[in-house]
C-alpha positions in Angstrom: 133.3 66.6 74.4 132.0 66.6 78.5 128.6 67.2 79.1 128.1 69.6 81.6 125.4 68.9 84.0 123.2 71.9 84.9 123.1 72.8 88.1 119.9 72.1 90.0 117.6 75.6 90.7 118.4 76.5 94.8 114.9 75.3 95.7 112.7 73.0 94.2 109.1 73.9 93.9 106.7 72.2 96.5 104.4 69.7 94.9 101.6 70.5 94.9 100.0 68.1 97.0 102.6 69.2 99.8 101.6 72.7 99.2 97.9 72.1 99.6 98.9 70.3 102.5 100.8 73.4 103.8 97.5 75.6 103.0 95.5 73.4 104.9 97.6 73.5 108.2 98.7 77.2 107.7 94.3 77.9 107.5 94.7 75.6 110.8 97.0 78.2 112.3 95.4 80.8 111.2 91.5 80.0 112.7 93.4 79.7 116.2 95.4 83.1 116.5 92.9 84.9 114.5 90.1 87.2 116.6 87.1 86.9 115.7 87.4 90.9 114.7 89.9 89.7 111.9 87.7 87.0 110.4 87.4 88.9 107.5 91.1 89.1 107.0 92.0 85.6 107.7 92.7 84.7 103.7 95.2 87.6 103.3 96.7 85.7 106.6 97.0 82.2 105.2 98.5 84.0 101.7 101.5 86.1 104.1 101.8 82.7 106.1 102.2 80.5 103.1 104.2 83.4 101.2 106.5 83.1 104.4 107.2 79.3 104.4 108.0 79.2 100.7 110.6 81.9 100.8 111.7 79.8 103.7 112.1 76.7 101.9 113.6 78.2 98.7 116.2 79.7 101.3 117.3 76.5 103.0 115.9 73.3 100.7 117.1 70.6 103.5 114.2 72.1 105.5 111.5 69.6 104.7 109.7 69.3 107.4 108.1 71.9 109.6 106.5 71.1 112.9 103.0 72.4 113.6 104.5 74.8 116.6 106.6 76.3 113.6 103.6 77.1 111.5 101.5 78.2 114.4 104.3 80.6 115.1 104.2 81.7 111.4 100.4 82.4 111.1 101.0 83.9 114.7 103.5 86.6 113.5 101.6 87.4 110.0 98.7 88.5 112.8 100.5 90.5 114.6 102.1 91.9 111.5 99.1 92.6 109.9 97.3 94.3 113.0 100.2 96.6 113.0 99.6 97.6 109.3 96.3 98.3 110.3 96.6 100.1 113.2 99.6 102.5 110.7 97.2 102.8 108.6 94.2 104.3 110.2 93.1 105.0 113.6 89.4 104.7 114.7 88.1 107.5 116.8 85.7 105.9 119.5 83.1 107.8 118.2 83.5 105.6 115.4 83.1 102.7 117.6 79.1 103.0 118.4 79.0 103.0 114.4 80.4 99.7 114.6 77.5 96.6 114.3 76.4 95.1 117.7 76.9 92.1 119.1 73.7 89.1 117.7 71.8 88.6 120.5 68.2 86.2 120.4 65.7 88.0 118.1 62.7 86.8 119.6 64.2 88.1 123.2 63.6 92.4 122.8 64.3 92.4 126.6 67.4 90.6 126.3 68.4 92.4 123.3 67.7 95.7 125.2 69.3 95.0 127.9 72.7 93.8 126.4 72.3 97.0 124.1 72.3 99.3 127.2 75.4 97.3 129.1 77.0 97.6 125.6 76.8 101.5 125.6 77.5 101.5 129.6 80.7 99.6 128.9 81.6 101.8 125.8 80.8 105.0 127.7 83.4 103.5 131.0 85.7 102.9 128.4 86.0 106.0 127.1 86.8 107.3 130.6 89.7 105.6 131.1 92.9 107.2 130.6 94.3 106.0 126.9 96.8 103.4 128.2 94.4 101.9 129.9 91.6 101.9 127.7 94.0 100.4 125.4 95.3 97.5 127.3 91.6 97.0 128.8 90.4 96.4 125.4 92.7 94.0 124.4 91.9 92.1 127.8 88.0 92.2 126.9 88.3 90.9 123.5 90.4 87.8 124.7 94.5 88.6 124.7 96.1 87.3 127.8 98.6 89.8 129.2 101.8 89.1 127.5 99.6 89.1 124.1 98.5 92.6 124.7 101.9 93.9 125.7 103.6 92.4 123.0 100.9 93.8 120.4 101.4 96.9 122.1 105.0 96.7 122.1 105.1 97.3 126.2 106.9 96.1 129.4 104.8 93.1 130.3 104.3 94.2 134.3 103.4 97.6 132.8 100.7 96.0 130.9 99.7 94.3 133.6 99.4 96.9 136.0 97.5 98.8 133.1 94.5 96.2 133.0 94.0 95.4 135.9 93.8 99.1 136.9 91.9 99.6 133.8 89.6 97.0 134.8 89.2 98.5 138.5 88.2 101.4 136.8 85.9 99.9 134.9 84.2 98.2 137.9 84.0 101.5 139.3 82.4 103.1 136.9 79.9 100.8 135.8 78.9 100.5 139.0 78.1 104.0 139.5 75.8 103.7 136.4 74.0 100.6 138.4 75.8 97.7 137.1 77.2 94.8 139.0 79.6 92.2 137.3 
């Protein structure tokens, strides 16, 4: 009688040194494409990125090593992924946005604190007066996306874009300067 030898599963599990490894850079990743507005949200991005790489490995098992650039572009696309969830799921009004807690400033500095308070409603209040597009790609800008980041999280043209915040920002300018603000 032949013994038959099993055949071996598709992919081997990870060890899991190698996988706490992976966690480790994957949390890397993460920290660099991740605003600070997702900070709260960063552990359901490692779990997607690390839920990504596994089904990638148990898909092609010769695949053993994967290059930083590979897993930055991993934790990169779970972001934009999961910004899009969000943004499907609920959209905030921007009277919601005054709601939403300032930025720390020195506590022993009222004047300071005062002051950035009232540039904070000045720049909320301009922004409101922009036309949507505008306002949209504008915000990106302000919170830190270069230009072909904000088009491609708004899924537009990247000159459009373009043309959009720096428009925007002219109209910005404009109006903050008409409520006695110079940048």
């Amino acid at each position: 009688m032949e013994l038959q030898q099993r055949p071996e599963p598709v992919a081997k599990a990870l060890p899991d040194e190698g996988l706490a490894q992976l966690r480790r850079d994957l949390e890397r990743a993460v920290s660099r494409v991740c605003p600070p507005a997702l900070a709260n949200r960063r552990e359901d991005l490692v779990q997607t990125a690390m839920i990504r790489v596994v089904e990638l490995q148990r898909r092609e098992p010769d695949r053993s090593r994967l290059s930083p650039a590979y897993l930055y572009r991993v934790a990169y696309t779970a972001l934009i992924d999961e910004m899009r969830s969000l943004d499907r799921r609920r959209e905030v009004a921007l009277e919601e946005v005054e709601a939403m807690p300032r930025q720390p400033t020195t506590p022993g500095d009222p004047e300071r604190s005062a002051g950035a308070a009232q540039i904070g409603r000045a720049v909320r209040d301009c922004l409101q007066r922009l036309v949507q597009d505008r306002r949209l790609a504008v915000t990106l800008y302000l919170q830190g996306h270069t230009i072909p980041e904000a088009a491609e999280l708004l899924a537009w043209d990247g000159k459009r874009t373009e043309n959009l915040v720096y428009r925007g920002l002219s109209g910005l300018r404009a109006c903050l300067a008409t409520k006695g603000f110079q940048p």
